[in-house]
C-alpha positions as CSV (number, residue, x, y, z in Angstrom):
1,X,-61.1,-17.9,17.5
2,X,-63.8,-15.2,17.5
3,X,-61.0,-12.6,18.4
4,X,-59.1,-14.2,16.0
5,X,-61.4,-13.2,13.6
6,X,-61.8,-10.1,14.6
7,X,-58.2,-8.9,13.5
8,X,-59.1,-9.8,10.3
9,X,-56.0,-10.4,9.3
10,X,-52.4,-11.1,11.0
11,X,-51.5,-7.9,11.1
12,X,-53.9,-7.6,13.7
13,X,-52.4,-10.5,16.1
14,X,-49.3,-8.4,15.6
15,X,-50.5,-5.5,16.8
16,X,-52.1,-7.3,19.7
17,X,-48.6,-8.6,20.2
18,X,-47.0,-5.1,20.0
19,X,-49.4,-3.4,22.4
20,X,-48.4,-6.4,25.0
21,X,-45.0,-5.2,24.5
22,X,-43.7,-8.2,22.4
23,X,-40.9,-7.0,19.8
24,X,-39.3,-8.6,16.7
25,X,-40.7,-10.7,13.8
26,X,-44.1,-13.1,14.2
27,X,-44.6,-15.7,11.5
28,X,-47.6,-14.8,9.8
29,X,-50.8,-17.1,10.7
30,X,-54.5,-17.4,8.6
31,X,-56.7,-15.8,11.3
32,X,-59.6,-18.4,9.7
33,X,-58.5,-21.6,10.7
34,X,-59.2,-23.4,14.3
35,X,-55.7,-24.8,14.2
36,X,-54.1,-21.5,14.6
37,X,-55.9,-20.9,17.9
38,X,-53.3,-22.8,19.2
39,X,-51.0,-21.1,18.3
40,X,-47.8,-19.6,20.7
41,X,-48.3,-16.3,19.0
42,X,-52.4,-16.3,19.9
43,X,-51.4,-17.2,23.5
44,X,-49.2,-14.6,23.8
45,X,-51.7,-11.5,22.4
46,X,-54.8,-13.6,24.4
47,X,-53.3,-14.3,28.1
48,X,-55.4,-15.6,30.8
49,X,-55.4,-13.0,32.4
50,X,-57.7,-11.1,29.8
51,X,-60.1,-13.8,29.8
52,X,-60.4,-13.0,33.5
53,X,-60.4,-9.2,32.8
54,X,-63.5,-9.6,30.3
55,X,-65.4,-11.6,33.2
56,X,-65.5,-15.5,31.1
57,X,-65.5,-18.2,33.8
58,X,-62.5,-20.7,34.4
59,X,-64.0,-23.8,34.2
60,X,-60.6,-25.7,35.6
61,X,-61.8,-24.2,38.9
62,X,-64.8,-26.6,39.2
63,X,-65.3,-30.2,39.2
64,X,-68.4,-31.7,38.6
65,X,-70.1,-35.1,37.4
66,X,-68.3,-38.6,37.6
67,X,-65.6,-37.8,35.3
68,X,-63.4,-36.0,37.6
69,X,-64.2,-38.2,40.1
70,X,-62.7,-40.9,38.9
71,X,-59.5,-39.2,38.1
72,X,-59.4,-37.9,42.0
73,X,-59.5,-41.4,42.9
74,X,-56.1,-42.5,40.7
């Protein structure tokens, strides 16, 4: 979301999209609403892989405390 607002705008996402070497039309998005973080288009401009390039921890590497104990145990 904080990238998201960032761009501002969507024409932002789209050239995020661009520079990943997406092509053709995007639907246009509010950059101000959590919902759109969701979004295909936002997964597509933010892969995981740049998380990982900016240094942000995965947390689905770790498991800690009882709650995913109990799902190991099913």
């Amino acid at each position: 979301m904080k990238k998201m607002r960032e761009w501002k705008s969507w024409r932002g996402l789209h050239r995020a999209l661009r520079q990943r070497g997406y092509r053709g039309d995007f639907q246009r998005i509010s950059m101000r609403s959590w919902r759109n973080s969701a979004s295909p288009l936002v997964s597509m401009a933010l892969p995981n892989s740049w998380f990982r390039e900016i240094g942000l921890v995965d947390l689905t590497k770790y498991s800690v405390g009882i709650v995913s104990q109990f799902y190991e145990r099913r």
